[in-house]
C-alpha positions as protocol buffer text, in pm:
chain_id: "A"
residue {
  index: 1
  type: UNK
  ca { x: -923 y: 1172 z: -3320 }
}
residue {
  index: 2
  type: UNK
  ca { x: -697 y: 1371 z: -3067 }
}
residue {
  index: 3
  type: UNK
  ca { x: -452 y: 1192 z: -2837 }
}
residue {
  index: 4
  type: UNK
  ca { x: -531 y: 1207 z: -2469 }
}
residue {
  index: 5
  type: UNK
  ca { x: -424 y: 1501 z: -2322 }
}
residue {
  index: 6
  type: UNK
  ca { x: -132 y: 1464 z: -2012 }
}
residue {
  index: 7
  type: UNK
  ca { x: -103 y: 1645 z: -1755 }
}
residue {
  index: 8
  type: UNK
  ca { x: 238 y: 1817 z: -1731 }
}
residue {
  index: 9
  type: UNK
  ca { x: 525 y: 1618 z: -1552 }
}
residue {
  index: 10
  type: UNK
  ca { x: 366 y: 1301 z: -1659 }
}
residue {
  index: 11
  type: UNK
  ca { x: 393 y: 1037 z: -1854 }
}
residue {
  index: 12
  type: UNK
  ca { x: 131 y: 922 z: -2110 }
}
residue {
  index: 13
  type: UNK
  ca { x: -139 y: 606 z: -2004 }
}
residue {
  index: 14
  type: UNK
  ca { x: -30 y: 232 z: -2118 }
}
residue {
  index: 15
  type: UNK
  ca { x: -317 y: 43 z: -2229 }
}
residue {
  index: 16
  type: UNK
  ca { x: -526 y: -101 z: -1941 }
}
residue {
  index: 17
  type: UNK
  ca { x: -373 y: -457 z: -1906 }
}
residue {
  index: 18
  type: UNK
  ca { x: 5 y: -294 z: -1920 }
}
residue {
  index: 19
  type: UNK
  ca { x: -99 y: -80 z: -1678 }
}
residue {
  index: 20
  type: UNK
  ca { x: -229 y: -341 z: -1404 }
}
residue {
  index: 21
  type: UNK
  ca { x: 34 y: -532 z: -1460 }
}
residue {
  index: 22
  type: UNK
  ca { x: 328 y: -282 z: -1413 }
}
residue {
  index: 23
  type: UNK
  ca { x: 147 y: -149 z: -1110 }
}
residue {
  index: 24
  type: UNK
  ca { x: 89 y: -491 z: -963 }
}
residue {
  index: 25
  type: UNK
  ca { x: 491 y: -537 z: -1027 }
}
residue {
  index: 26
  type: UNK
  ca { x: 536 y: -188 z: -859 }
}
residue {
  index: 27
  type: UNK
  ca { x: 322 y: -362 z: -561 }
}
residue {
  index: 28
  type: UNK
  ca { x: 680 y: -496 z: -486 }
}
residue {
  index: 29
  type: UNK
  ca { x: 819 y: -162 z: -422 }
}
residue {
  index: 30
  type: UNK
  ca { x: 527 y: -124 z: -106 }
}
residue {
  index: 31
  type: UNK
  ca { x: 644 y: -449 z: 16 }
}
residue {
  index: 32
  type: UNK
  ca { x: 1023 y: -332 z: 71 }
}
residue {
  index: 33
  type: UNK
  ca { x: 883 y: -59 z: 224 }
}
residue {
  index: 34
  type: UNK
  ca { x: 694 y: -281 z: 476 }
}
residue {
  index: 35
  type: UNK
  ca { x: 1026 y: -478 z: 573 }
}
residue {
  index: 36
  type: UNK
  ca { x: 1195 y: -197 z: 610 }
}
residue {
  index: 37
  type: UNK
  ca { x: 914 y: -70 z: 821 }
}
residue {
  index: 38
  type: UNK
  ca { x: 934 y: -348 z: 1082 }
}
residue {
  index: 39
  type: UNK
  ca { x: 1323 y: -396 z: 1064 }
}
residue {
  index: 40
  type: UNK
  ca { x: 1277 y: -60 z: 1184 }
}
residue {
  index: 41
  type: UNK
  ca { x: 1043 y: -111 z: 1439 }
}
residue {
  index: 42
  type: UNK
  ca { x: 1223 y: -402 z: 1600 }
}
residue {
  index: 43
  type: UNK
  ca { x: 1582 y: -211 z: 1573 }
}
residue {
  index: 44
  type: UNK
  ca { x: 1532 y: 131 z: 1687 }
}
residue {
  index: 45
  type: UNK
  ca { x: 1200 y: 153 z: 1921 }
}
residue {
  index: 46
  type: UNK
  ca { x: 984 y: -168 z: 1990 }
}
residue {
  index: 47
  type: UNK
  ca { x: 1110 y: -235 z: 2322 }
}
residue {
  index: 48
  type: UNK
  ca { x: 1130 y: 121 z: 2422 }
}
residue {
  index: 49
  type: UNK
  ca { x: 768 y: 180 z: 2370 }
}
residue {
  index: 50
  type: UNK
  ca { x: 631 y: -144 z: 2407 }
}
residue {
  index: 51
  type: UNK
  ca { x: 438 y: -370 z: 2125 }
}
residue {
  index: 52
  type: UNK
  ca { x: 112 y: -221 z: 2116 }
}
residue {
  index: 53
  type: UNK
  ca { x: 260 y: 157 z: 2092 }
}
residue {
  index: 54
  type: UNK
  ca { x: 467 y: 20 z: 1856 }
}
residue {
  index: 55
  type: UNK
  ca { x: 266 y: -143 z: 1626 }
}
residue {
  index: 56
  type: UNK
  ca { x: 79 y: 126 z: 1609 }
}
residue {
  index: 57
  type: UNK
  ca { x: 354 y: 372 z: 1542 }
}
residue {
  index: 58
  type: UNK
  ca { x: 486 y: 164 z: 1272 }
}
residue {
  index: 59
  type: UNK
  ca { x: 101 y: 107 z: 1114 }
}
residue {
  index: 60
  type: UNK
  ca { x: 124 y: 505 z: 1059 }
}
residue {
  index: 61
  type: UNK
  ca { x: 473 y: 533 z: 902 }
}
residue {
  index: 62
  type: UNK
  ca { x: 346 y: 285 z: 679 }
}
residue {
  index: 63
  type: UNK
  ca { x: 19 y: 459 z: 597 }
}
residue {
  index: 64
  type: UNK
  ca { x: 261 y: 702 z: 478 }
}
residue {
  index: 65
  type: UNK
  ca { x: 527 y: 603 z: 293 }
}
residue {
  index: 66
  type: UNK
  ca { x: 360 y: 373 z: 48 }
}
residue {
  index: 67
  type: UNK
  ca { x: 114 y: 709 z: -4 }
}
residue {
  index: 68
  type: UNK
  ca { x: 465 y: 871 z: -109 }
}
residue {
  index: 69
  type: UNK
  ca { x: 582 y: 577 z: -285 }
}
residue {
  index: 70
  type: UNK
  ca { x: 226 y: 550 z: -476 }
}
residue {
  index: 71
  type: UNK
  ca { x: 211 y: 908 z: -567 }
}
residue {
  index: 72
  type: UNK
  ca { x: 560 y: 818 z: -765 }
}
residue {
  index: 73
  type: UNK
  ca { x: 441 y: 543 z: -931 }
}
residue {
  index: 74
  type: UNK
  ca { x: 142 y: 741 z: -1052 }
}
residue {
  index: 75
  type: UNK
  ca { x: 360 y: 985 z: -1198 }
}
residue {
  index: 76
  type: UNK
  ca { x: 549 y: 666 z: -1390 }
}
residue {
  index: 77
  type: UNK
  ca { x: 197 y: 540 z: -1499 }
}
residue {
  index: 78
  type: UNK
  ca { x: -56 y: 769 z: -1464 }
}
residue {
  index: 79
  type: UNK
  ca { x: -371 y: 607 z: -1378 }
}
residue {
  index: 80
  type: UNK
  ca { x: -669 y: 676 z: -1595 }
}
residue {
  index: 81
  type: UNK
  ca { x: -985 y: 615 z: -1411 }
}
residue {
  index: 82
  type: UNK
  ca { x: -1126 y: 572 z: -1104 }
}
residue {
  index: 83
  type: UNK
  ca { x: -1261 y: 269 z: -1190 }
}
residue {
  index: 84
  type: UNK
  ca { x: -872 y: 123 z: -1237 }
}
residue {
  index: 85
  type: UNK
  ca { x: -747 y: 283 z: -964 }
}
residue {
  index: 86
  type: UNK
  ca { x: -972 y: 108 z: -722 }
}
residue {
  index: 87
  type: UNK
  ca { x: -877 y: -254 z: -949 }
}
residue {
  index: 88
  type: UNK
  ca { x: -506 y: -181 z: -891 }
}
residue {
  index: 89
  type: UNK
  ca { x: -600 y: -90 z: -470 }
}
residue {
  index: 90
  type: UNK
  ca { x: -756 y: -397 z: -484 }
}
residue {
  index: 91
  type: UNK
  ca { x: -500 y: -574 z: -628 }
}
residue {
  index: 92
  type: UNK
  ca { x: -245 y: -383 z: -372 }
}
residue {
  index: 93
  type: UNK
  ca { x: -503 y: -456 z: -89 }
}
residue {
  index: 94
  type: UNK
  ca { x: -508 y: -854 z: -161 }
}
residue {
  index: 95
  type: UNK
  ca { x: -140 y: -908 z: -235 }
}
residue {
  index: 96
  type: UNK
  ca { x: -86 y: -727 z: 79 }
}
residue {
  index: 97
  type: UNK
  ca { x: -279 y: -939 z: 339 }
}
residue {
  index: 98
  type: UNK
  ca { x: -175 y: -1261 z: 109 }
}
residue {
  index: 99
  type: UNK
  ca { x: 218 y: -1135 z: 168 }
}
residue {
  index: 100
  type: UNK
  ca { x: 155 y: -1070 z: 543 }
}
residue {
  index: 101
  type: UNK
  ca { x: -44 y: -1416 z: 602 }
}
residue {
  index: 102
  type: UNK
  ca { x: 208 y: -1615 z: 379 }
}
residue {
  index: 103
  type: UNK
  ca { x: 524 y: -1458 z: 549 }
}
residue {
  index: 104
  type: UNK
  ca { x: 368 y: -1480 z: 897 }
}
residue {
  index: 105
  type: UNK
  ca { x: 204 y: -1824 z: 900 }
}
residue {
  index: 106
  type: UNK
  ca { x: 435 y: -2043 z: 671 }
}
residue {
  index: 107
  type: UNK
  ca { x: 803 y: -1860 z: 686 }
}
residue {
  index: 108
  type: UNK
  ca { x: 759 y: -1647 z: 1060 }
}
residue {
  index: 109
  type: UNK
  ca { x: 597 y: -1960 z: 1206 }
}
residue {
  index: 110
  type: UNK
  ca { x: 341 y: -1741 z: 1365 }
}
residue {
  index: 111
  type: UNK
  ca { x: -7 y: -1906 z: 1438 }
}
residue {
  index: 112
  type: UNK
  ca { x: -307 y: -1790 z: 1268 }
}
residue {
  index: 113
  type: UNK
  ca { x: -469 y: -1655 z: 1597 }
}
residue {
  index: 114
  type: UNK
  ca { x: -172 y: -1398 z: 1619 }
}
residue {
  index: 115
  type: UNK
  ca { x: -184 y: -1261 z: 1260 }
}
residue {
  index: 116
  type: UNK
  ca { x: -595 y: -1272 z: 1270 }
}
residue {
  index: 117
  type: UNK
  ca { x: -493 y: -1054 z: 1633 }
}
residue {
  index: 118
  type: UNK
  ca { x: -332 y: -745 z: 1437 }
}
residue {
  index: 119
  type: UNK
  ca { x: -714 y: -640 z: 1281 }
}
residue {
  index: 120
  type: UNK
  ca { x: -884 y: -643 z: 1606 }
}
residue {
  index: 121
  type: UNK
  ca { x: -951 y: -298 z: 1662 }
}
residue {
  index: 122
  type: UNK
  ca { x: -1110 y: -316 z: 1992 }
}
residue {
  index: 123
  type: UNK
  ca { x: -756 y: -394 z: 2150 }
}
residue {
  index: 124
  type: UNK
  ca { x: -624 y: -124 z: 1971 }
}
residue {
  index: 125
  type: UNK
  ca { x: -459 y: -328 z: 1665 }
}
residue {
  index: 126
  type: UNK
  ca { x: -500 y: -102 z: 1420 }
}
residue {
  index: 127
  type: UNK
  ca { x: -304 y: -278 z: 1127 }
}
residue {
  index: 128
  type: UNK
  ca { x: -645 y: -308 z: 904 }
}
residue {
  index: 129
  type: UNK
  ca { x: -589 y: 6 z: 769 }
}
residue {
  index: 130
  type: UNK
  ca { x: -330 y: -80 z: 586 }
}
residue {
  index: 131
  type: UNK
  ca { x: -468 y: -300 z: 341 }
}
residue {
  index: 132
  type: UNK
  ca { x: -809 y: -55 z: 369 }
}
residue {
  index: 133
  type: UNK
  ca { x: -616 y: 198 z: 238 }
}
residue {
  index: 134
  type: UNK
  ca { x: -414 y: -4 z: -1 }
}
residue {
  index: 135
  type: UNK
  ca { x: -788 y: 17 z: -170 }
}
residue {
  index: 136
  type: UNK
  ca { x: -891 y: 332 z: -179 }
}
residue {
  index: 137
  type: UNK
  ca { x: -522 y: 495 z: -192 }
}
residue {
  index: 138
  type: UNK
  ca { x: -476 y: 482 z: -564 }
}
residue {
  index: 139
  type: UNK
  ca { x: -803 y: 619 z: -643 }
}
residue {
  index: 140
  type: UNK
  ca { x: -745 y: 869 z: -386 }
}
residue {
  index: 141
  type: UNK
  ca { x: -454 y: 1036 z: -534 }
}
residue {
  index: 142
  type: UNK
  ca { x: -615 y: 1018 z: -881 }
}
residue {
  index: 143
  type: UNK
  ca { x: -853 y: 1208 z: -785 }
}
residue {
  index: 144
  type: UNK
  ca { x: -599 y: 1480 z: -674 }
}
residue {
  index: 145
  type: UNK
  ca { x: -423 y: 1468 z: -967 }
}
residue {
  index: 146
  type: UNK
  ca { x: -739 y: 1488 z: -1158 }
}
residue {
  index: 147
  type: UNK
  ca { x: -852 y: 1764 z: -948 }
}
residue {
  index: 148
  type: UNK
  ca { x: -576 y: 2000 z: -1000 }
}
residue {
  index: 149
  type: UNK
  ca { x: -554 y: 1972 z: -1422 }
}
């Protein structure tokens, strides 16, 4: 039996339950990023745009940077599958909205209402895509990588 062949530049698989568990430990990383993401917001432009414009400003930077920050850990521990990269967006996806309703509700004081607010699309609250594509972000970028060995 051959080993698996590795794409060039990255690292070889761990088996499966090493694998969730250093990306769910990685799922740390994204959440720095999110502070930093709203100490940013509220320092440099929230009341020069106003909330709306900048929630929404600051739900695209973060769209981004975790992309950036996910491609990294990918090349760290390459994901194998599909199939796993979806587990470890869901995993991202419910540690996310778990982090967000925990730090808003019990530490931020906020009332549920107001965090339940930031999903409602209709007034232009467009924070849902972050944990949509928490899911789908990993599997995503496996499929680039995939695509171009």
């Amino acid at each position: 039996m051959q080993p698996p062949q590795v794409a060039p530049g990255r690292s070889p698989t761990p088996p499966q339950d090493r694998l969730l568990g250093r990306w769910t430990a990685a799922w740390l990383g994204a959440t720095a990023l999110g502070v930093a993401n709203a100490g940013v917001r509220e320092l440099l432009y929230a009341d020069r745009v106003g909330e709306l414009a900048a929630h929404q400003i600051s739900t695209a930077t973060l769209l981004a940077a975790p992309t950036y920050y996910l491609w990294l850990v990918d090349q760290r521990w390459p994901v194998p599958t599909t199939r796993t990269a979806l587990a470890i967006g869901g995993i991202w996806a419910a540690l996310t909205v778990l982090f967000e309703f925990g730090l808003g509700h019990y530490v931020m004081r906020s009332p549920w209402s107001d965090l339940l607010a930031n999903y409602n699309l209709a007034d232009g609250r467009i924070w849902v895509l972050v944990p949509v594509w928490m899911v789908f972000a990993p599997a995503a970028l496996h499929r680039l990588q995939t695509s171009r060995s």
